[in-house]
C-alpha positions as CSV (number, residue, x, y, z in Angstrom):
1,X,-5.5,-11.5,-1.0
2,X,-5.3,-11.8,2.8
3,X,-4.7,-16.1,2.9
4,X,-7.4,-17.8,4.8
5,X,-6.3,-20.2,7.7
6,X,-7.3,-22.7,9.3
7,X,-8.6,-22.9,13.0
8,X,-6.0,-24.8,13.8
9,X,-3.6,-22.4,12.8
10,X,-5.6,-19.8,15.1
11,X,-4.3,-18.9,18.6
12,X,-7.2,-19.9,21.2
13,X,-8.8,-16.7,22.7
14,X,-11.4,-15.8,25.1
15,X,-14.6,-15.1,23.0
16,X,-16.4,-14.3,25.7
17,X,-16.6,-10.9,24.7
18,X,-18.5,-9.9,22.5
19,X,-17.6,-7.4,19.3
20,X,-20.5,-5.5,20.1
21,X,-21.1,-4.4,23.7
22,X,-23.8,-2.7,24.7
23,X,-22.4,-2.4,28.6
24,X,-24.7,-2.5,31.5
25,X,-26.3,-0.2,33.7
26,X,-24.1,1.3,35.9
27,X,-20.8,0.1,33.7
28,X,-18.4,1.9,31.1
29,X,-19.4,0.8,27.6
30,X,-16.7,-0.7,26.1
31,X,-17.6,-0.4,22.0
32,X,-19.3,2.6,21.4
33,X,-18.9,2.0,17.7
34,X,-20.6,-0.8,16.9
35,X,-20.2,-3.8,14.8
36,X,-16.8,-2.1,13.7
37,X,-17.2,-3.8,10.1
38,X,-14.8,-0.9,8.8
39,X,-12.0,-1.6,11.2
40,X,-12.0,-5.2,10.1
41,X,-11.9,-4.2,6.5
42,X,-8.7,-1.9,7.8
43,X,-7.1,-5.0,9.2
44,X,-7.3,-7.1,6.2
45,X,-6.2,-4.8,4.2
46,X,-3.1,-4.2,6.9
47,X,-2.7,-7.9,6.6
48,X,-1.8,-7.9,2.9
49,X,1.1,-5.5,3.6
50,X,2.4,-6.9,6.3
51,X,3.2,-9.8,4.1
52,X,5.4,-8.7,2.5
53,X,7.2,-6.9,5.2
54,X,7.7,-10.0,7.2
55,X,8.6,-11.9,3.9
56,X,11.3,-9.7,3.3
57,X,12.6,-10.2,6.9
58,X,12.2,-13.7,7.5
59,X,13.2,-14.6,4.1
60,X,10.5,-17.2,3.5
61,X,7.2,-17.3,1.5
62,X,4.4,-16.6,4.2
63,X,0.8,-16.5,4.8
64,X,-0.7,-13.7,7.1
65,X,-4.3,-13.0,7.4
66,X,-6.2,-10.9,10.1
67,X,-8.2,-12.7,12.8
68,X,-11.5,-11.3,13.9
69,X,-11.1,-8.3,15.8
70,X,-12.6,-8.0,19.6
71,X,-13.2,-4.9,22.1
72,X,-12.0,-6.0,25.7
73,X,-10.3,-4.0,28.8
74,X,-6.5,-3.8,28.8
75,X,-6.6,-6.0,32.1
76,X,-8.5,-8.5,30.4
77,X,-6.0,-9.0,27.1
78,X,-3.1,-9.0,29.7
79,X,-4.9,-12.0,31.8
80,X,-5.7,-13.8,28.3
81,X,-2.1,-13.0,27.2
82,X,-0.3,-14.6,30.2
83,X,2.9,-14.1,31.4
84,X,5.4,-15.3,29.1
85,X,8.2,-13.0,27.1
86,X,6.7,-10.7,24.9
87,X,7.8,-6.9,23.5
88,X,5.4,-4.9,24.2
89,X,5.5,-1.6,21.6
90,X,4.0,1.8,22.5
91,X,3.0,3.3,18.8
92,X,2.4,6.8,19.4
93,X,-0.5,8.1,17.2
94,X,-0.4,11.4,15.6
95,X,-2.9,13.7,13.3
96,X,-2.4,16.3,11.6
97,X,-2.5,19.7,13.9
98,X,-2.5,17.5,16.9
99,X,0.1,17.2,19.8
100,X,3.0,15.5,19.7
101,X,1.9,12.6,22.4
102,X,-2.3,13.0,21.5
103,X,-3.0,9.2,21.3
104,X,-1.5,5.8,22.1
105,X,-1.6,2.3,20.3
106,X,0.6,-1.1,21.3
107,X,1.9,-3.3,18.9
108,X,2.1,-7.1,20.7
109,X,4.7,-9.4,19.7
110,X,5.7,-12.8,21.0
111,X,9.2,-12.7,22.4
112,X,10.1,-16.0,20.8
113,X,9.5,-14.4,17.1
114,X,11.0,-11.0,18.2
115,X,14.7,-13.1,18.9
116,X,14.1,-15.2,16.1
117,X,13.5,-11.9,13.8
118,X,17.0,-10.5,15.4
119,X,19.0,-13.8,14.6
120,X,17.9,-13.5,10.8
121,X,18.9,-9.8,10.8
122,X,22.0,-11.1,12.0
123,X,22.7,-13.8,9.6
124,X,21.9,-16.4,11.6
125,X,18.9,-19.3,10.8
126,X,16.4,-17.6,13.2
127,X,17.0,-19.9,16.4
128,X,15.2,-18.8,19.9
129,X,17.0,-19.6,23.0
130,X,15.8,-22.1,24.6
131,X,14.6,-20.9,27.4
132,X,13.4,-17.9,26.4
133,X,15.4,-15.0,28.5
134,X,13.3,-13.1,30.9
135,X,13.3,-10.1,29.6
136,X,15.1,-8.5,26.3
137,X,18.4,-7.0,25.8
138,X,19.4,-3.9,24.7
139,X,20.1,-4.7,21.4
140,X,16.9,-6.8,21.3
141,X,15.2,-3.8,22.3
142,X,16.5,-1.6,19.5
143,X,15.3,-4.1,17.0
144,X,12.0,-4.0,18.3
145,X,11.8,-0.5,18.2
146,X,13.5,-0.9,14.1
147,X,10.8,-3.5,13.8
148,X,8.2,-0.8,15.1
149,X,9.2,2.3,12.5
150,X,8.6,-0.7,9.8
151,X,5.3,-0.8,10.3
152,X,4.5,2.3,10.8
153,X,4.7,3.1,7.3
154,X,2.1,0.4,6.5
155,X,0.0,1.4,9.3
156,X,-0.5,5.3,8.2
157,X,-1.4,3.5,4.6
158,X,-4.1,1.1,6.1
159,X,-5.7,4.1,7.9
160,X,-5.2,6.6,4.7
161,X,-9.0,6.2,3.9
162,X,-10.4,6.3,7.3
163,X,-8.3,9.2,9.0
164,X,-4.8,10.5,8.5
165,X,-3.1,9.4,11.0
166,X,1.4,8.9,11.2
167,X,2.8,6.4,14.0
168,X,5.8,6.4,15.5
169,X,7.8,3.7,17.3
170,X,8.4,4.2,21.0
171,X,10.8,2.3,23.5
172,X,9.8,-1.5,23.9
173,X,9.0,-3.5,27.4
174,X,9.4,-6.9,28.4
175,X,6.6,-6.1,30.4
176,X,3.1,-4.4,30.4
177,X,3.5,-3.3,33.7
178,X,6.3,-0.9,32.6
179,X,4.3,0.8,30.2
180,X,2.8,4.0,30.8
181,X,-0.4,6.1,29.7
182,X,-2.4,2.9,29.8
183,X,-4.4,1.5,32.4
184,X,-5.9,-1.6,33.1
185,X,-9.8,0.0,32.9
186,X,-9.1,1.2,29.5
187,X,-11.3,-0.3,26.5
188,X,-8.9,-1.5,23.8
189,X,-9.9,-2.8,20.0
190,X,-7.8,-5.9,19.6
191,X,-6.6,-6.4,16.3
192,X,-4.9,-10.0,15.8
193,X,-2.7,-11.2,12.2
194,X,-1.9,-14.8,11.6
195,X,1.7,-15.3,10.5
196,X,2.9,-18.6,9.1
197,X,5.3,-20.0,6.7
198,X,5.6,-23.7,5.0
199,X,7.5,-25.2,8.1
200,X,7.3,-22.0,10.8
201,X,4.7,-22.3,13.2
202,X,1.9,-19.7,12.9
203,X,2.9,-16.6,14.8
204,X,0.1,-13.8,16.5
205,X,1.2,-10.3,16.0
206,X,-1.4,-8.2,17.9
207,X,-1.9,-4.3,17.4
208,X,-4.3,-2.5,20.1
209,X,-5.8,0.8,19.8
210,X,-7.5,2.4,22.6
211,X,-11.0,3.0,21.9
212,X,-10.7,6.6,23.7
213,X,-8.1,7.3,21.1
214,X,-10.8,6.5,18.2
215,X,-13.6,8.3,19.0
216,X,-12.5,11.5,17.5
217,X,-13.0,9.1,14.2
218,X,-15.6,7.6,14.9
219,X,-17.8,8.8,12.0
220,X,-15.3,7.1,10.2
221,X,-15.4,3.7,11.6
222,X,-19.2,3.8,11.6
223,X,-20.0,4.5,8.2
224,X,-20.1,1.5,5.2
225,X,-17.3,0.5,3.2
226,X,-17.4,1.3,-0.3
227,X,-15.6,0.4,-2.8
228,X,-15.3,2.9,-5.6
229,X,-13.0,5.7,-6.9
230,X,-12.6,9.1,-5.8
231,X,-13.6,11.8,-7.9
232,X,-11.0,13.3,-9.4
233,X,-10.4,17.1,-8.2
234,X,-11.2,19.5,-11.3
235,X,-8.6,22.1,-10.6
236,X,-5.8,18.9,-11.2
237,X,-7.4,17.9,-14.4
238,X,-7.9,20.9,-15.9
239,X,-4.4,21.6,-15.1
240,X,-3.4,17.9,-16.4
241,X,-5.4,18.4,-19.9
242,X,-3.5,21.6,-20.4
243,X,0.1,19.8,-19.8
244,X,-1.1,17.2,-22.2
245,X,-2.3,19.4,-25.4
246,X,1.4,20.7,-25.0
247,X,3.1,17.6,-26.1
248,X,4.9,17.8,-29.1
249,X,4.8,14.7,-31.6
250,X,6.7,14.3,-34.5
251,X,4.5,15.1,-37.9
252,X,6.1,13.7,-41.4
253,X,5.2,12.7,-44.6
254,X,7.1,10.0,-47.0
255,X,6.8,11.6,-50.1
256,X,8.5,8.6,-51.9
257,X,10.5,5.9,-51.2
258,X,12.5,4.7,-54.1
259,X,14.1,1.4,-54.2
260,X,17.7,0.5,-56.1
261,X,19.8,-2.5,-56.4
262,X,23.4,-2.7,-54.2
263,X,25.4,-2.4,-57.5
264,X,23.6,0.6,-58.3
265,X,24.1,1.7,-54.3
266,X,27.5,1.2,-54.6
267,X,28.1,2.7,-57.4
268,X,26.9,6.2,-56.6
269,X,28.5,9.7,-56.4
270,X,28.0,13.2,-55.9
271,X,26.1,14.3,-59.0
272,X,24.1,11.1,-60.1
273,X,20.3,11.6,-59.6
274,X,18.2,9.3,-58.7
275,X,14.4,9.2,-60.4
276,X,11.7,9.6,-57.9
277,X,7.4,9.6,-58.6
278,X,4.8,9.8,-56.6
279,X,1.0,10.3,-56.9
280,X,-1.0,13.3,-56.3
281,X,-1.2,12.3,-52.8
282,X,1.7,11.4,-50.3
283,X,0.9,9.8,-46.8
284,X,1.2,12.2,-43.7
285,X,2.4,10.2,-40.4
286,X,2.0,10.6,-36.8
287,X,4.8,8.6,-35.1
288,X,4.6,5.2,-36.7
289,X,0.5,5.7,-37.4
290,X,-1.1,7.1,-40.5
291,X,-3.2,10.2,-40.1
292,X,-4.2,10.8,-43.2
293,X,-3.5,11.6,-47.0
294,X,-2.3,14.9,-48.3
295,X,-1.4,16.8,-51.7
296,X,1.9,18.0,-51.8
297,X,2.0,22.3,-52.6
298,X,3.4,25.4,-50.6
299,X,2.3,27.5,-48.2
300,X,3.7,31.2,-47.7
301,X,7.0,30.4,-49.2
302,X,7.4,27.0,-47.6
303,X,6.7,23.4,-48.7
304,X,3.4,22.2,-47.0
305,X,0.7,19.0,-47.9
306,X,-2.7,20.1,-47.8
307,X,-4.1,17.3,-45.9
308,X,-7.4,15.7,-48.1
309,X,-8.7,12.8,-45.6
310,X,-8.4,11.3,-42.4
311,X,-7.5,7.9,-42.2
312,X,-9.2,8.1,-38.3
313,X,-9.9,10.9,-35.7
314,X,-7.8,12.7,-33.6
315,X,-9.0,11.9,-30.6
316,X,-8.6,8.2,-31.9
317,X,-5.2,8.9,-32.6
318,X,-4.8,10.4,-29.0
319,X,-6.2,7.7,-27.0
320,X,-3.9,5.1,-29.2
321,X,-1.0,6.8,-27.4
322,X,-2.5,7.0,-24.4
323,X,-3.0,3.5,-24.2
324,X,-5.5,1.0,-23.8
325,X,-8.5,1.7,-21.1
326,X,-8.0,-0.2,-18.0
């Protein structure tokens, strides 16, 4: 589950904006897609992966949740953001059949948490230099970019049910001014996840899509959430039954099992015979189950049991090696 915070653990940000905004006349509208419950159900469920991904970097037991969501011009986020180090990660957005460069998203990430995230790759405790440089190195750039084609994975998961979408990491700035193919004007859905360990500070990791880039799914992000399970395509399970009725299970039957002492084990040799009996009808196994009873005979020149009852059904018997129902 995506960990609930505290406020305190919350970075302060302009709410001033509302989710929803209907524009004025004269003015761009800046959410055309309304109250964008969908995308916030995509975030959370972002959040959850992400856990684990910046467990497994940082080495540490975390919490990560996703902050309510807001719609607000790229200027705007930049003014809120201020002016201290921070990498700023151009993801470009792909569909299928679509161009190689058709959409744009940034991922946002405090420059104090990028260094600290390179120290730990390095070996080291994750210090941050103190100050913080004014822009990154090379190497710090490369991680950042590493960092990036991390996510990405999680990213094309999270929007799996909404659109099918791949990202890809691009090169990193120090600063949004550098960055290209977005302008201050444009209309940007702000996505914001908590991060925050027993003794780290909570960290804000922000991902921004550009609501131009999202109207081609906009059905998408409009309709309800539901929660239920695809059907499953007929063609596949026809084709599934088929491979199953061809499994092959071993069929036996104990026609006696006679018991002697270890002195009379011991003591045998080729030749001796050993007594046997059973009664009109011998057990016939599946596996380690009983199927049924059987009397023993032949059956064009071969030795056969003629089965005489059913201990249970077939299909019983099937869905016992299936396993239980979920």
């Amino acid at each position: 589950m995506v960990n609930a915070t505290p406020q305190a653990d919350r970075r302060e940000r302009n709410r001033e904006q509302p989710i929803a905004d209907h524009g004025v006349l004269g003015s761009t509208k800046l959410n055309p897609f309304g109250d964008l419950h969908t995308m916030q159900h995509l975030s959370a469920r972002l959040a959850r992966t992400l856990k684990g991904l910046f467990e497994s970097l940082l080495r540490e037991e975390l919490r990560c949740w996703a902050e309510p969501l807001v719609v607000q011009r790229f200027a705007d986020y930049r003014a809120e953001r201020g002016e201290g180090l921070s990498a700023w990660l151009p993801m470009t957005m792909t569909s299928p059949g679509g161009s190689p460069a058709d959409a744009q998203a940034l991922i946002v990430i405090d420059g104090g948490f990028s260094l600290s995230l390179i120290d730990l790759f390095f070996g080291g405790t994750g210090n941050v230099p103190d100050p913080l440089p004014a822009e990154f190195s090379h190497g710090a750039e490369t991680m950042v970019t590493q960092l990036g084609d991390m996510m990405a994975t999680p990213l094309r998961n999270a929007w799996e049910s909404l659109a099918r979408l791949d990202f890809h990491a691009g090169r990193p700035e120090s600063s949004p001014a550098m960055l290209s193919g977005i302008e201050g004007e444009d209309a940007m859905i702000v996505t914001r996840f908590g991060i925050a360990g027993q003794t780290r500070r909570p960290t804000m990791l922000d991902i921004l899509y550009p609501v131009s880039a999202l109207k081609p799914h906009g059905s998408a992000l409009t309709g309800k959430v539901v929660d239920k399970q695809a059907e499953a395509d007929p063609t596949w399970r026809g084709d599934l039954t088929r491979a199953v009725m061809t499994v092959r299970f071993p069929v036996r039957s104990v026609l006696a099992e006679p018991v002697v002492s270890l002195s009379r084990l011991m003591d045998l040799k080729i030749g001796d015979v050993i007594p046997i009996s059973f009664g009109p009808e011998v057990p016939v196994m599946v596996g380690g189950d009983l199927l049924g009873t059987g009397t023993v005979g032949t059956a064009n020149g071969r030795a056969a049991v003629q089965l005489t009852s059913l201990n249970r059904s077939v299909e019983g018997l099937a869905r016992a090696y299936e396993g239980p129902e979920e």
